[in-house]
FIKOLZA-1660 file (N, C-alpha, C; in steps of 0.1 Angstrom, whole numbers, plus 5000, padded with zeros to 4 digits):
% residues 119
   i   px   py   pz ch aa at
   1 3670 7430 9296  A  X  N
   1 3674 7427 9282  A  X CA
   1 3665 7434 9272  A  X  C
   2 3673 7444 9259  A  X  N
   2 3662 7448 9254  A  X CA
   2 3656 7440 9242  A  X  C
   3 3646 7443 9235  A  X  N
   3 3642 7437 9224  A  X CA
   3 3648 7437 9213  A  X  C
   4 3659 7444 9207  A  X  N
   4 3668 7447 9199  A  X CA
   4 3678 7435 9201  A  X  C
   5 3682 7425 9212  A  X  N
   5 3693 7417 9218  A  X CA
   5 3696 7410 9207  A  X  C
   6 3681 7402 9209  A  X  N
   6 3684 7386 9198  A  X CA
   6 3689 7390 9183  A  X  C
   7 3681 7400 9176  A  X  N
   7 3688 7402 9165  A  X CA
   7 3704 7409 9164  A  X  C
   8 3709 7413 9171  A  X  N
   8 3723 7416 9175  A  X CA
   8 3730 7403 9172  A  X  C
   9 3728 7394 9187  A  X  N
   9 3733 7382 9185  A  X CA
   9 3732 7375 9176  A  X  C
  10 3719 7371 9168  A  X  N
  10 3719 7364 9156  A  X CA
  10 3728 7369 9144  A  X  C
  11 3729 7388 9144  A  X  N
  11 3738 7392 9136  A  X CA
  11 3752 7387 9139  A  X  C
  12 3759 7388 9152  A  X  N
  12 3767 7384 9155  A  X CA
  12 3778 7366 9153  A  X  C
  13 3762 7362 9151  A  X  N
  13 3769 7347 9153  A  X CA
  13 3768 7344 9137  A  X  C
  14 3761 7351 9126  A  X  N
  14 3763 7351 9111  A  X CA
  14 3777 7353 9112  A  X  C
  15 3780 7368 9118  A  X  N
  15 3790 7377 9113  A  X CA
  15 3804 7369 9115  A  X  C
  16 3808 7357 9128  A  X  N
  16 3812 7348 9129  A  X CA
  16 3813 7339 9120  A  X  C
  17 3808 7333 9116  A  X  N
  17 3804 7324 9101  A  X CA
  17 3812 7325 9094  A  X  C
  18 3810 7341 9086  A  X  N
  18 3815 7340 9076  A  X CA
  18 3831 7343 9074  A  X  C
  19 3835 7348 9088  A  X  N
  19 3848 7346 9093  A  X CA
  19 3857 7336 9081  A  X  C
  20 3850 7326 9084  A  X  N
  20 3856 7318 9073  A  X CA
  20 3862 7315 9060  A  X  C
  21 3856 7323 9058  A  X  N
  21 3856 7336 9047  A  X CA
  21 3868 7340 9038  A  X  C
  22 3875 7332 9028  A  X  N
  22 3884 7341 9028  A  X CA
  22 3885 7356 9028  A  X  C
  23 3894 7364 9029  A  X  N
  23 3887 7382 9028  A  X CA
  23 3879 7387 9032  A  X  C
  24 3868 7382 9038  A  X  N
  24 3855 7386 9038  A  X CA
  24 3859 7400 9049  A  X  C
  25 3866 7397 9060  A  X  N
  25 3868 7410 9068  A  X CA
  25 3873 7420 9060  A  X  C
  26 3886 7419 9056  A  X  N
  26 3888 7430 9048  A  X CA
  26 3885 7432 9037  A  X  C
  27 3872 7424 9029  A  X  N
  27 3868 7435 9019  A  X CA
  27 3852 7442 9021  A  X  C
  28 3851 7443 9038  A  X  N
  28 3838 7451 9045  A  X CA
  28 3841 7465 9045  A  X  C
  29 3831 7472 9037  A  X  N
  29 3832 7485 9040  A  X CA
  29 3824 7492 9053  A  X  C
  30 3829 7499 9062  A  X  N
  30 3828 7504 9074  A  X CA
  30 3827 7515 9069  A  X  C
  31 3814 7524 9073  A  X  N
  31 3812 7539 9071  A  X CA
  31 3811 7545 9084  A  X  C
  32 3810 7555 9079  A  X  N
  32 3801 7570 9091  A  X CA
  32 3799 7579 9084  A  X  C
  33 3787 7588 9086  A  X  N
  33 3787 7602 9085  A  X CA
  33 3784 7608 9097  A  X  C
  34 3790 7621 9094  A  X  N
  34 3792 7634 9105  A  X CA
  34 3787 7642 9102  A  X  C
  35 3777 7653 9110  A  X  N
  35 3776 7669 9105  A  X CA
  35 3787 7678 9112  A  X  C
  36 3788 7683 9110  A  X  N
  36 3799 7697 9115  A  X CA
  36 3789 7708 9113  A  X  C
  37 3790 7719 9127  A  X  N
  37 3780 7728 9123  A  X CA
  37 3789 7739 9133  A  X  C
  38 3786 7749 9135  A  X  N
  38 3791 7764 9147  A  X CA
  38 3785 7759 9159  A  X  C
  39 3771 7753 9160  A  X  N
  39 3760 7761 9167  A  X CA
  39 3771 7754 9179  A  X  C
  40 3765 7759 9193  A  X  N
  40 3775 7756 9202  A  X CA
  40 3787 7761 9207  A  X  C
  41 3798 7766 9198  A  X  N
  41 3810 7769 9196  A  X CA
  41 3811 7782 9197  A  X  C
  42 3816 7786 9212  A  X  N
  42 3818 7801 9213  A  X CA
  42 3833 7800 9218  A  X  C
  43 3841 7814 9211  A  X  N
  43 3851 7813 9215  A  X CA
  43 3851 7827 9226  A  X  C
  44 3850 7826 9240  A  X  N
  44 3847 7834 9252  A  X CA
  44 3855 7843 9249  A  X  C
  45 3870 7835 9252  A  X  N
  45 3884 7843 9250  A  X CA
  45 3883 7857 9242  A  X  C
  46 3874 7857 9229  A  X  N
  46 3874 7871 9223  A  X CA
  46 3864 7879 9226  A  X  C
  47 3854 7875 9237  A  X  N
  47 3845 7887 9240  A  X CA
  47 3839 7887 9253  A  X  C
  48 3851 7899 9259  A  X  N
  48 3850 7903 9271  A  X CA
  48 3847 7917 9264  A  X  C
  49 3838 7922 9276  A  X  N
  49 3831 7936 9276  A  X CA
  49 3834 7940 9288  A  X  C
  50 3840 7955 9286  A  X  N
  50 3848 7967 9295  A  X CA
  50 3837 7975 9296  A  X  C
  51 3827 7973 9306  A  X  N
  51 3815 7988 9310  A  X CA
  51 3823 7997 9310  A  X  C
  52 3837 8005 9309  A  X  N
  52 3834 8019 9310  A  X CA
  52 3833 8022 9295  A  X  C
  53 3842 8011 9285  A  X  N
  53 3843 8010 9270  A  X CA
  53 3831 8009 9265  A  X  C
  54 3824 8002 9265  A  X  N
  54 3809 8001 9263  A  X CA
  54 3795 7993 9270  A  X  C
  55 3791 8005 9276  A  X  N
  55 3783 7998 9287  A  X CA
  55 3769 7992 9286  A  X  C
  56 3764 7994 9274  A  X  N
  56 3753 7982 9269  A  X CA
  56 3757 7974 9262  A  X  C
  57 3774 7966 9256  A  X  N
  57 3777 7956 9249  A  X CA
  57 3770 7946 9249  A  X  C
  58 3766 7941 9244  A  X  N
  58 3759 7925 9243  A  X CA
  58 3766 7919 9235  A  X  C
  59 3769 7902 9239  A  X  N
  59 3778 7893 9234  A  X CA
  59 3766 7881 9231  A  X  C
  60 3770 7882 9218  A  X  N
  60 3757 7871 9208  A  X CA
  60 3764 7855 9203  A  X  C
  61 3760 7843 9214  A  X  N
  61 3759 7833 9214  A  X CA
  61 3764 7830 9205  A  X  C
  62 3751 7827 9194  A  X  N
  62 3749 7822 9185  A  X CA
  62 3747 7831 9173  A  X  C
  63 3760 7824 9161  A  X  N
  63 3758 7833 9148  A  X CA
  63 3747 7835 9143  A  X  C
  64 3743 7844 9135  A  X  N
  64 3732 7842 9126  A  X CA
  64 3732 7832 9113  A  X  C
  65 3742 7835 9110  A  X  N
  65 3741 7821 9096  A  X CA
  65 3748 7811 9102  A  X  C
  66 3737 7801 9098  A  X  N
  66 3742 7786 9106  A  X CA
  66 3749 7779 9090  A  X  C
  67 3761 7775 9096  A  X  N
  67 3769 7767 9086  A  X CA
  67 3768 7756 9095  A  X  C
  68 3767 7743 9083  A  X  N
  68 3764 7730 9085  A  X CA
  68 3778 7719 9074  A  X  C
  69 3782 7711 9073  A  X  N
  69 3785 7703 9066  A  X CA
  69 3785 7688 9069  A  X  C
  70 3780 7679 9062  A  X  N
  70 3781 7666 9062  A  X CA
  70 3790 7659 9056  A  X  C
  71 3799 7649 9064  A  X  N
  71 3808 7643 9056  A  X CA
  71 3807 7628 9058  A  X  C
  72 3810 7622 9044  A  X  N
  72 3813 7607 9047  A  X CA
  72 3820 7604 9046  A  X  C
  73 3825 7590 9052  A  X  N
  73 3839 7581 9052  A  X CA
  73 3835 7571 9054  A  X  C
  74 3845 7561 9047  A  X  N
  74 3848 7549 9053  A  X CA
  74 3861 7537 9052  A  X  C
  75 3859 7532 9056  A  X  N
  75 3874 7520 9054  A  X CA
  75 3872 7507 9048  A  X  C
  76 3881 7502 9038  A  X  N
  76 3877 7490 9033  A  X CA
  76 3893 7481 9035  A  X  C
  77 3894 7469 9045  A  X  N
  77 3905 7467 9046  A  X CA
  77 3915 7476 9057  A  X  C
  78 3924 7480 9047  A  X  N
  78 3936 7490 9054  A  X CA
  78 3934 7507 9044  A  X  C
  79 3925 7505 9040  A  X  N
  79 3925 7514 9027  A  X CA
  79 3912 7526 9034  A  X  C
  80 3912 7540 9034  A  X  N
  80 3907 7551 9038  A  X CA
  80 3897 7552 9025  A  X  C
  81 3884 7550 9025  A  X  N
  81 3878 7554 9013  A  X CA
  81 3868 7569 9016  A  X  C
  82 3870 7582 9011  A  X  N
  82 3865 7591 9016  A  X CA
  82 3878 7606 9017  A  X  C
  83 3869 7611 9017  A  X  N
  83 3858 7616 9025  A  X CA
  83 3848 7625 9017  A  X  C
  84 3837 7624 9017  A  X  N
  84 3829 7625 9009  A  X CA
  84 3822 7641 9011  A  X  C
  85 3815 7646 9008  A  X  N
  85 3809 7659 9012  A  X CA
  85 3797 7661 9009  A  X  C
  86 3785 7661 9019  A  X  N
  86 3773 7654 9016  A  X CA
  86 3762 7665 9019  A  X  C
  87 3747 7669 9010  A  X  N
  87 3743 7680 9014  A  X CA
  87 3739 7679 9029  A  X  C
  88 3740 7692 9030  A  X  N
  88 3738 7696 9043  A  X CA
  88 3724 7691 9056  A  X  C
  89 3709 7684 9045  A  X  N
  89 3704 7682 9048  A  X CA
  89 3701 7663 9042  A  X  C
  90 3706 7657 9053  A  X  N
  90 3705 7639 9049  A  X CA
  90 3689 7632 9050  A  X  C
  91 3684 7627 9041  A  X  N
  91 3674 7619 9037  A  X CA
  91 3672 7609 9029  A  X  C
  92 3662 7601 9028  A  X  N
  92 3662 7590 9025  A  X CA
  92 3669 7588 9014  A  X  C
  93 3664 7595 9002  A  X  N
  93 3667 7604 8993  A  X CA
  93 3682 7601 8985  A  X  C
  94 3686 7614 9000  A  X  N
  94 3702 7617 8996  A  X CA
  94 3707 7605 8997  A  X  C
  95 3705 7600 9002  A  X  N
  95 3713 7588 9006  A  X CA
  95 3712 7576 8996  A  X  C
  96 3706 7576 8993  A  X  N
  96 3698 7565 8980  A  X CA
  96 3708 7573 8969  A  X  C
  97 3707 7584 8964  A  X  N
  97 3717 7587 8954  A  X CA
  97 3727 7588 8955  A  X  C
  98 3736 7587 8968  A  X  N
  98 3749 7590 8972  A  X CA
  98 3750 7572 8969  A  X  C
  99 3749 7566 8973  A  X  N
  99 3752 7552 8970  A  X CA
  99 3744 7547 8954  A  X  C
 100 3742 7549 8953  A  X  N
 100 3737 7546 8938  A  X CA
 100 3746 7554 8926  A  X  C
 101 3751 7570 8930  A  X  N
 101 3760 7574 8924  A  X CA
 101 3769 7582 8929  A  X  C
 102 3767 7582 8941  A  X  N
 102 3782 7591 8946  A  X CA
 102 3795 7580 8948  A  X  C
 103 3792 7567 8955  A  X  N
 103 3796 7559 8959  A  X CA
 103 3804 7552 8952  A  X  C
 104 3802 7546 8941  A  X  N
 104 3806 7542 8930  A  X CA
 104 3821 7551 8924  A  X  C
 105 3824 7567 8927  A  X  N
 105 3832 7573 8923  A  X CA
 105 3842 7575 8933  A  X  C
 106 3836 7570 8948  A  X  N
 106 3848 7572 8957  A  X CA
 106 3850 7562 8963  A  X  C
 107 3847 7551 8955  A  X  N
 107 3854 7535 8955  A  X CA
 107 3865 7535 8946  A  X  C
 108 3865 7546 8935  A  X  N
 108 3872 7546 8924  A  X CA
 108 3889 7540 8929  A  X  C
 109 3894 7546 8941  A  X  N
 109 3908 7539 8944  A  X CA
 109 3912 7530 8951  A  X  C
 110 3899 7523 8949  A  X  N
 110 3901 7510 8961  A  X CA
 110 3902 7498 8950  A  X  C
 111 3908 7492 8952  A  X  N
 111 3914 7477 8943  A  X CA
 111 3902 7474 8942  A  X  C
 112 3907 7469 8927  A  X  N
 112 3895 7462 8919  A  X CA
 112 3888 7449 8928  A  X  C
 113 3891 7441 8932  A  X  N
 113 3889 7427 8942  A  X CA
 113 3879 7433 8953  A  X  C
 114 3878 7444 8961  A  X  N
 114 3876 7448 8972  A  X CA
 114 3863 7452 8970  A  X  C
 115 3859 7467 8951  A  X  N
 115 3846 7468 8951  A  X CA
 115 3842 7458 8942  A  X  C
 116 3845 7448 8935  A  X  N
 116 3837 7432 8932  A  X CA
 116 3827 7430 8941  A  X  C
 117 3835 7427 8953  A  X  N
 117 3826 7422 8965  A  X CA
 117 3820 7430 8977  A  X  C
 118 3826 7445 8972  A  X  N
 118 3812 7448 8978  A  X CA
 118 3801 7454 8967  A  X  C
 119 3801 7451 8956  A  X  N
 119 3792 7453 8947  A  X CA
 119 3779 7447 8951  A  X  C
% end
């Protein structure tokens, strides 16, 4: 059992609770962020090398310019809130201003009732 358990459970048996709730489930907003990046991503299929065509070809892994993107999302209800586009490098920071002021603007379509309570 790890050390992390009890407070799970105790979250769990709150999160129960409030069940009771009217709305309370669906006016929870559920996030994620993602990065998207190349590194990794070779497509083989376009680089086969013909020794008689060129017999020192070298095939390079990895791009030189690393492209990165962060995106966020989330759901409130039945309602898709997102997707957000977030700098490329996440910190305490970014994140502190994305919900302090990015957040606020991409709640903008979600029913008034919904960001009340998650205000």
């Amino acid at each position: 059992m790890s050390s992390d358990n009890p407070p799970r459970v105790n979250f769990c048996q709150w999160f129960v609770q409030q069940t009771t709730i009217p709305f309370f489930v669906s006016s929870l907003l559920f996030t994620d962020e993602v990065t998207y990046g190349r590194d990794g991503i070779t497509n083989f299929h376009n680089q086969h090398q013909r020794a008689g065509e060129n017999p020192c070809g070298a095939v390079h892994d990895r791009p030189q310019l690393q492209v990165r993107i962060s995106v966020w999302a989330g759901i409130v209800g039945d309602c898709l809130v997102g997707s957000h586009i977030l700098p490329q490098f996440l910190t305490e920071n970014v994140d502190r201003d994305f919900l302090l002021n990015g957040l606020p603007h991409v709640l903008e379509n979600v029913a008034l009732a919904v960001r009340a309570w998650c205000a």
